[in-house]
C-alpha positions in Angstrom: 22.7 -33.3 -8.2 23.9 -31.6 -11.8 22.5 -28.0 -10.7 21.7 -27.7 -14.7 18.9 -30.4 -13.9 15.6 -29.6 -13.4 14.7 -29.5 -9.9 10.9 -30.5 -8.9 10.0 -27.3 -7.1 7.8 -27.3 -4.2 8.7 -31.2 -3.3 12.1 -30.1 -2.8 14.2 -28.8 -0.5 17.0 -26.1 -0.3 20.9 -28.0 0.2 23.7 -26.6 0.2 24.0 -25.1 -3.0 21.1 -23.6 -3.0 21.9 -21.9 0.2 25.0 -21.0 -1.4 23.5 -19.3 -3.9 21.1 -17.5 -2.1 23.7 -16.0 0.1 25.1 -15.0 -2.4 22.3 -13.3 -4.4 21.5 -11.5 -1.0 24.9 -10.4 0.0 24.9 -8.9 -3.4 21.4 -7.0 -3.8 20.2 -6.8 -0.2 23.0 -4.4 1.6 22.2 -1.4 -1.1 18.7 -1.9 -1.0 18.5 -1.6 2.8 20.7 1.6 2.5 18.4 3.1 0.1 15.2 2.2 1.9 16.9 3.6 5.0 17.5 6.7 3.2 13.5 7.0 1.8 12.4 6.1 4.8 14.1 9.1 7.2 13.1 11.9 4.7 9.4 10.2 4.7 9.4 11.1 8.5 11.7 13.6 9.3 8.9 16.1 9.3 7.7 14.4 12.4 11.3 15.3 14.1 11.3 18.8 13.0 8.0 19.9 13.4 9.0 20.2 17.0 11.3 22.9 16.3 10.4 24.3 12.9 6.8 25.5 15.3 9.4 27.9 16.9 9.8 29.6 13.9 7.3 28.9 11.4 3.4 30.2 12.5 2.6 26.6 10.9 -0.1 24.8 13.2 -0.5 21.3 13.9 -3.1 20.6 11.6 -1.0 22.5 8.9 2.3 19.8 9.9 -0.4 17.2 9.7 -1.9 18.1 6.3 1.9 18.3 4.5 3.0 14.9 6.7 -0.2 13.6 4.3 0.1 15.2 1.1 3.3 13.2 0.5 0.7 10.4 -0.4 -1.1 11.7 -2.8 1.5 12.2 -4.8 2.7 8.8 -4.3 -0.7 7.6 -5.1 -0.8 9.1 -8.3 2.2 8.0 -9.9 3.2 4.5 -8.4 1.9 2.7 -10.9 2.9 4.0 -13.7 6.5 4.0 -12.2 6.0 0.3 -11.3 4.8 -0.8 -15.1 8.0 1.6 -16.0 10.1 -0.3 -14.7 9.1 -3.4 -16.1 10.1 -2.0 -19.4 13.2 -0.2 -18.8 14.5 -1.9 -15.9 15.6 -1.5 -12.5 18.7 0.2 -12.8 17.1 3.3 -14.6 14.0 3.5 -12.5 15.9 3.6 -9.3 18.0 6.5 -10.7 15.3 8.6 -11.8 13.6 8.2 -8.3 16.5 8.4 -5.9 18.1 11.3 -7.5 15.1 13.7 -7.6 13.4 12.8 -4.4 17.0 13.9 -2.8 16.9 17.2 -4.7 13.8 17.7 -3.4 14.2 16.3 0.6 17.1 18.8 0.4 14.6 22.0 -1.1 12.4 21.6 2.3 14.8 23.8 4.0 13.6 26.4 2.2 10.2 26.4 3.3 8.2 29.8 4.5 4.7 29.1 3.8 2.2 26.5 4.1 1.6 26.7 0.5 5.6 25.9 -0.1 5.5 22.9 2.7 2.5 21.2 0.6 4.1 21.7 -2.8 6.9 20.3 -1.7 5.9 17.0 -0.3 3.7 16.3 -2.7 6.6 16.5 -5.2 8.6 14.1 -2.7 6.0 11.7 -2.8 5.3 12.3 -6.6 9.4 11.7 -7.4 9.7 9.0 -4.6 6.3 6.5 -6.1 7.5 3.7 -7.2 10.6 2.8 -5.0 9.1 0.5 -2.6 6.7 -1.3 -4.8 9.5 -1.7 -7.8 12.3 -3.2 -5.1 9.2 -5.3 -4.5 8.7 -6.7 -7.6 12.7 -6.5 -8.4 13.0 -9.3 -5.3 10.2 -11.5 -6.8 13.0 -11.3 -10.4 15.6 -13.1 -7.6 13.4 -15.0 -4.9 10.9 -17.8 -5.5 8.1 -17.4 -2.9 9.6 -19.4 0.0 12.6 -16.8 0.2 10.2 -13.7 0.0 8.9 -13.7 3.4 12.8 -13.4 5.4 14.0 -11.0 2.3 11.1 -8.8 2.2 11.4 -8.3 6.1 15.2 -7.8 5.8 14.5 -5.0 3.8 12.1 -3.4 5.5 14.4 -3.4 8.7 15.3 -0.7 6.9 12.4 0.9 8.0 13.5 0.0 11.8 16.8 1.5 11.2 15.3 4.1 9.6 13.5 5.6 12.6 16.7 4.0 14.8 19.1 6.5 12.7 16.4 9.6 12.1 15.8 9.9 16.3 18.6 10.5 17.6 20.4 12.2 14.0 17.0 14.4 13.6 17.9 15.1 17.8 21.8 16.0 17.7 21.2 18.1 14.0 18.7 20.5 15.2 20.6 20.8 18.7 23.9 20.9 17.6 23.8 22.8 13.9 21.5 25.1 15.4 22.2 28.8 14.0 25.4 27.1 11.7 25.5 29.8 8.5 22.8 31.7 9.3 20.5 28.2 9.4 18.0 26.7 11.6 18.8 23.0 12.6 15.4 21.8 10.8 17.2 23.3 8.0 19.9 21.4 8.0 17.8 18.2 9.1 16.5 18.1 5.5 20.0 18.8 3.8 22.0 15.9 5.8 19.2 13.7 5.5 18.1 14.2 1.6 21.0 14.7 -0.5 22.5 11.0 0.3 19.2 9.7 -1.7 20.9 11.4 -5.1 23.9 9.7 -4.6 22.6 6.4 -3.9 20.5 6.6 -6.9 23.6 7.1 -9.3 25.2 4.0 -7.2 21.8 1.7 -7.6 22.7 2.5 -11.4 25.9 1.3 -11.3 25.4 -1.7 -8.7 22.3 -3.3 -10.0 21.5 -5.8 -12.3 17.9 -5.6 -13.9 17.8 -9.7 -14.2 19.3 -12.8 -12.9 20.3 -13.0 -16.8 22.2 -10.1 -16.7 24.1 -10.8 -13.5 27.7 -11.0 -14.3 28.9 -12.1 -11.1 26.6 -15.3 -11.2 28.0 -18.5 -13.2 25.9 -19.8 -15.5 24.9 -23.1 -13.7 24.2 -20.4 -11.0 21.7 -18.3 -13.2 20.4 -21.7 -14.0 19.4 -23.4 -10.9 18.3 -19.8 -9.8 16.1 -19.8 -13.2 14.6 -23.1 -12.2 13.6 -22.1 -8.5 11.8 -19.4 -9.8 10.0 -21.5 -12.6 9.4 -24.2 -10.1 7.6 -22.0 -7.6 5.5 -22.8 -4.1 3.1 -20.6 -3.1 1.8 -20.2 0.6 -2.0 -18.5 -0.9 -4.5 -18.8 -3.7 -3.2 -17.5 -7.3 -5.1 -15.1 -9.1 -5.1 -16.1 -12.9 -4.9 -12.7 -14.3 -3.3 -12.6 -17.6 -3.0 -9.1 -17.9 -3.2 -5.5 -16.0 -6.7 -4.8 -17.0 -7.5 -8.3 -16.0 -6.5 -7.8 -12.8 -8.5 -4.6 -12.5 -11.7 -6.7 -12.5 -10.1 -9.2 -9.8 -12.3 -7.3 -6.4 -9.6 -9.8 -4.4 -7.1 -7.0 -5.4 -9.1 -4.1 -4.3 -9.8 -6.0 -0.6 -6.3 -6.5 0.0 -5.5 -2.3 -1.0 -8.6 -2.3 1.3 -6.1 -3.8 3.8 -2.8 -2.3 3.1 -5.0 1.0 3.8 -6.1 0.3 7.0 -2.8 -1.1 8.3 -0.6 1.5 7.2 -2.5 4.6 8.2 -2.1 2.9 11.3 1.3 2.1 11.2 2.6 5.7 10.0 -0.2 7.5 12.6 2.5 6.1 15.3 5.5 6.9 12.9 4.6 10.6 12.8 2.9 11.1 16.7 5.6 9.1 18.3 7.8 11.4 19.3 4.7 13.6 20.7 3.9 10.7 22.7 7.1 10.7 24.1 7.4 14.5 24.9 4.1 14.0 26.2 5.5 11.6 29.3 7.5 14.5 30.3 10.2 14.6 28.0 11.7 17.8 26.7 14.8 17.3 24.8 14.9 16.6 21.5 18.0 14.7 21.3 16.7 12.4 24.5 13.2 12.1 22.6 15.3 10.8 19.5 16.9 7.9 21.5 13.8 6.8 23.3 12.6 7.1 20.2 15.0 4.4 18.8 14.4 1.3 21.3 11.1 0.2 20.1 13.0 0.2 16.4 15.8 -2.0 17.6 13.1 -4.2 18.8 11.0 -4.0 15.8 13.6 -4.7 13.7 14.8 -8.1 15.3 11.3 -9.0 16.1 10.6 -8.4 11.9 13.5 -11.1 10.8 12.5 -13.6 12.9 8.5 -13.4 11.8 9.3 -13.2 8.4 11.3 -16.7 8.3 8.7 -18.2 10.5 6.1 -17.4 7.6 8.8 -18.5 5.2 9.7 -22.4 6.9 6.1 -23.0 8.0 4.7 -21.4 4.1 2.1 -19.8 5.8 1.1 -15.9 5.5 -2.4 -15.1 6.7 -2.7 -16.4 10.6 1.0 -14.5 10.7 -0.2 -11.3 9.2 -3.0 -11.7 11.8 -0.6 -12.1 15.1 1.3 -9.7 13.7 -1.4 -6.9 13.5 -2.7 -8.0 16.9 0.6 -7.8 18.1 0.8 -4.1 17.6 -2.8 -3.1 18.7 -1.8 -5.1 22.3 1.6 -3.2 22.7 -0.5 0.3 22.0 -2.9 -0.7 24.7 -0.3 -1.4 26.7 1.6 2.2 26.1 -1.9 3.7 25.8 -2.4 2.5 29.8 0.7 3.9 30.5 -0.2 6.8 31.8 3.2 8.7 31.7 4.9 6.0 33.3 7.9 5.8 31.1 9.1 2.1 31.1 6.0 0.8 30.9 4.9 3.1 27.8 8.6 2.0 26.0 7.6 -1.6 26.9 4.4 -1.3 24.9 6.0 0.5 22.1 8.6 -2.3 22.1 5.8 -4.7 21.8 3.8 -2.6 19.0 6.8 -2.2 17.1 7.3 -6.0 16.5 3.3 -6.2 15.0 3.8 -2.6 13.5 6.9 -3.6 11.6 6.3 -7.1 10.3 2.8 -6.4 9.5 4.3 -5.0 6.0 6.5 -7.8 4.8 4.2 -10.6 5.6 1.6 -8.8 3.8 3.5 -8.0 0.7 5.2 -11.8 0.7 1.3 -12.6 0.0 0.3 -10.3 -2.5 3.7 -11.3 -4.4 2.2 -14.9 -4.3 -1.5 -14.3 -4.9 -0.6 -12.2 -8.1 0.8 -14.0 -11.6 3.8 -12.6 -13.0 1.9 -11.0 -15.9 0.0 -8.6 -13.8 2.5 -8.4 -10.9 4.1 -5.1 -12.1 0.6 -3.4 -12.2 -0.9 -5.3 -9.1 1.7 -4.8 -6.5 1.8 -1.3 -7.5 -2.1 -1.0 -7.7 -2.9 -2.1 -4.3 0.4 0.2 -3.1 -0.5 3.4 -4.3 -3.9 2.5 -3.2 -2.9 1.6 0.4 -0.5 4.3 0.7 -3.8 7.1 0.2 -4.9 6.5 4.3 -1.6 8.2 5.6 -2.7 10.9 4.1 -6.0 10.9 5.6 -4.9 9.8 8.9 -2.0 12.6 10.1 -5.1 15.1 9.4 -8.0 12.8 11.2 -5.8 12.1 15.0 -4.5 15.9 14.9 -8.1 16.8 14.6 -9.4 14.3 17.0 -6.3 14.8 19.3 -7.1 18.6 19.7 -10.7 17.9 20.0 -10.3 15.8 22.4 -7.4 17.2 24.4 -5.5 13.5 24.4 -4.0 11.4 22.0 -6.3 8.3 24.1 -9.1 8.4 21.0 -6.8 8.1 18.1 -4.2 5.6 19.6 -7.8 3.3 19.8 -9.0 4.3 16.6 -5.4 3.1 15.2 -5.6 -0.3 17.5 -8.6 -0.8 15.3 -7.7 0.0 12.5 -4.8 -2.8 12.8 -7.4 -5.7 14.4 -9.8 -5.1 10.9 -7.6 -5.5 8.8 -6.4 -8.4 10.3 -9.7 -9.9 10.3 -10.4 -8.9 6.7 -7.3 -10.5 4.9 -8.2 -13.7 7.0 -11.0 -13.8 5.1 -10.1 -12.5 1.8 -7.5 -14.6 0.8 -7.6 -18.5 1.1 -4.4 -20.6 1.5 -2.3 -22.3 -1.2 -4.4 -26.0 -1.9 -2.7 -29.0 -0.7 0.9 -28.1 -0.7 2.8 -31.1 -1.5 5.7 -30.2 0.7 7.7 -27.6 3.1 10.2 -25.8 1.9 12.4 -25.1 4.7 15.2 -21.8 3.8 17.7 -21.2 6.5 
């Protein structure tokens, strides 16, 4: 077939060329995006790695560690969507600059922290500076991917995530152990230099890298920016579209508001294990840092395997919900399961291995549907919207299972309370969102 004719969309299916091209297109974006999220995501958490040794020489307490771990979200809150509808306008290129290079200056200034009062200033400006990244490479993918795509390339960026937690274990470990006392430093000190000022430098590559459109893509040919033009205009979707036709439209949609409704339970679940993991772990017995890093690190090899092959399950069988749904399940079993454990070591790692499959897929599969469910007009706005919103229980939860941990005397209440969490909001988008009518046929993407 001419690839300047039109092709029929979701009765066709991907040859060849269109394989070609999509290799291409990822090979491209995908490897710099993945670096960058890797980046984001290590000086998101690293405060859960140093906490253990910044408590031997700051008088912080756990609630304290908690509360900053937290704050980071209110500043994301308050300025994702105004970065998202940003970069709508200006692109891209520009957007990931001004992100990336200030929320490095900033990861970097945490080793300067005395006070409680300088901890919370501090992330709330990394969250503040750092709004906008994940939700804008979001929207950047649905510039490049039609629908069927999203689903594997959403989850191949978020393995980022994966390697994320992967890298910041067992780095976070051999930096505080090993630059210990180095210039007159602390290794949590150094933790947030080696780990934040690579986000500046990436930002100024993003700028450099990036294209802000398929239009604008140099190393495309033009029958290439075509058939990749009429993919995208020729679109499957696996869920019920919205109709908004602008922002404000889509503020009276209450769809949009159930599925924040969801991101919110999910995640606070999700980053409740991000930040207490390593606790766990010391908790079975464990003392060094360094080993808690690399135990640390298995379930995110797992996780990030497991998240791949989900994601292009969803993708060939253009279906999101009843995946979200094992997904979140998933996770609540392996937590049960590490829950149980009882300080028995390979059986806690197995469930953790088993939770971080759920835990990590949970994201993309969700975010491949709200791509889908929102038009293009209000995409920008929406997919920011129901981020910022999602993104405010991680900064409610930190605070809520330190409180009911030391309460308690055991992490056992808020490792259920988080299996929970995970099971509603599985049942929730199951009922929320109802799937595409009648698709005429299966795209099936390598």
């Amino acid at each position: 077939m001419n690839p300047a004719q039109a092709r029929s969309g979701a009765h066709a299916s991907y040859d060849a060329q269109d394989e070609a091209l999509f290799s291409k297109v990822s090979w491209h974006l995908l490897p710099l995006l993945v670096i960058c999220y890797i980046v984001a995501f290590i000086d998101r958490i690293n405060i859960g790695f140093a906490q253990l040794q910044m408590k031997q020489t700051l008088s912080f307490s756990d609630e304290a560690y908690a509360l900053g771990a937290g704050i980071f979200f209110i500043g994301y809150f308050l300025f994702e969507v105004p970065s998202n509808l940003m970069l709508e306008k200006i692109g891209a290129r520009k957007t990931l600059l001004r992100i990336m290079f200030c929320w490095g200056i900033v990861a970097s200034a945490m080793m300067f922290v005395q006070t409680p009062t300088q901890f919370y200033v501090l992330r709330f400006l990394l969250g503040a500076f750092e709004a906008g990244f994940f939700p804008g490479v979001i929207l950047y993918l649905t510039y490049w991917y039609p629908s069927a795509r999203r689903g594997k390339v959403i989850s191949i960026f978020m393995t980022a995530t994966a390697i994320g937690y992967l890298i910041a274990g067992p780095l976070s470990g051999a930096i505080m152990k090993y630059m210990d006392g180095l210039g007159g430093h602390h290794g949590w000190q150094w933790l947030f230099v080696v780990q934040g000022l690579p986000a500046s430098v990436l930002g100024i590559a993003a700028f450099f890298w990036l294209k802000d459109r398929p239009e604008d893509a140099g190393w495309l040919a033009p029958t290439e920016k075509l058939l990749l033009r009429e993919h995208l205009e020729n679109d499957a979707h696996t869920v019920e579209v919205a109709s908004h036709g602008s922002f404000w439209a889509l503020l009276r949609d209450p769809k949009v508001f159930t599925m924040a409704l969801v991101y919110f339970l999910f995640l606070g679940a999700n980053y409740t294990l991000v930040f207490f993991m390593p606790t766990l772990i010391r908790s079975w017995g464990v003392a060094d840092v360094f080993v808690i890093g690399l135990l640390a690190a298995i379930p995110a090899v797992v996780g990030a395997i497991g998240m791949v092959f989900v994601g292009r399950s969803s993708d060939q069988r253009l279906e999101r919900r009843r995946h979200f749904f094992f997904c979140v399940a998933l996770a609540a079993a392996g937590l049960l399961v590490a829950a149980l454990a009882q300080g028995n070591m390979v059986l806690g790692l197995a469930g953790l291995a088993v939770m971080a499959i759920g835990q990590s897929a949970n994201t993309p599969i969700f975010f491949a549907a709200v791509s889908e469910y929102l038009p293009r007009a209000s995409a920008a706005g929406g997919i920011a919207l129901i981020s910022s919103l999602g993104n405010l229980d991680p900064s409610v939860m930190p605070p809520l299972t330190a409180w009911i941990n030391t309460s308690t005397g055991s992490p056992a209440a808020s490792m259920y309370l988080t299996m929970g969490l995970w099971l509603l909001a599985g049942v929730i988008l199951m009922r929320a969102i109802r799937p595409a009518a009648a698709p005429a046929a299966r795209l099936v993407p390598a």
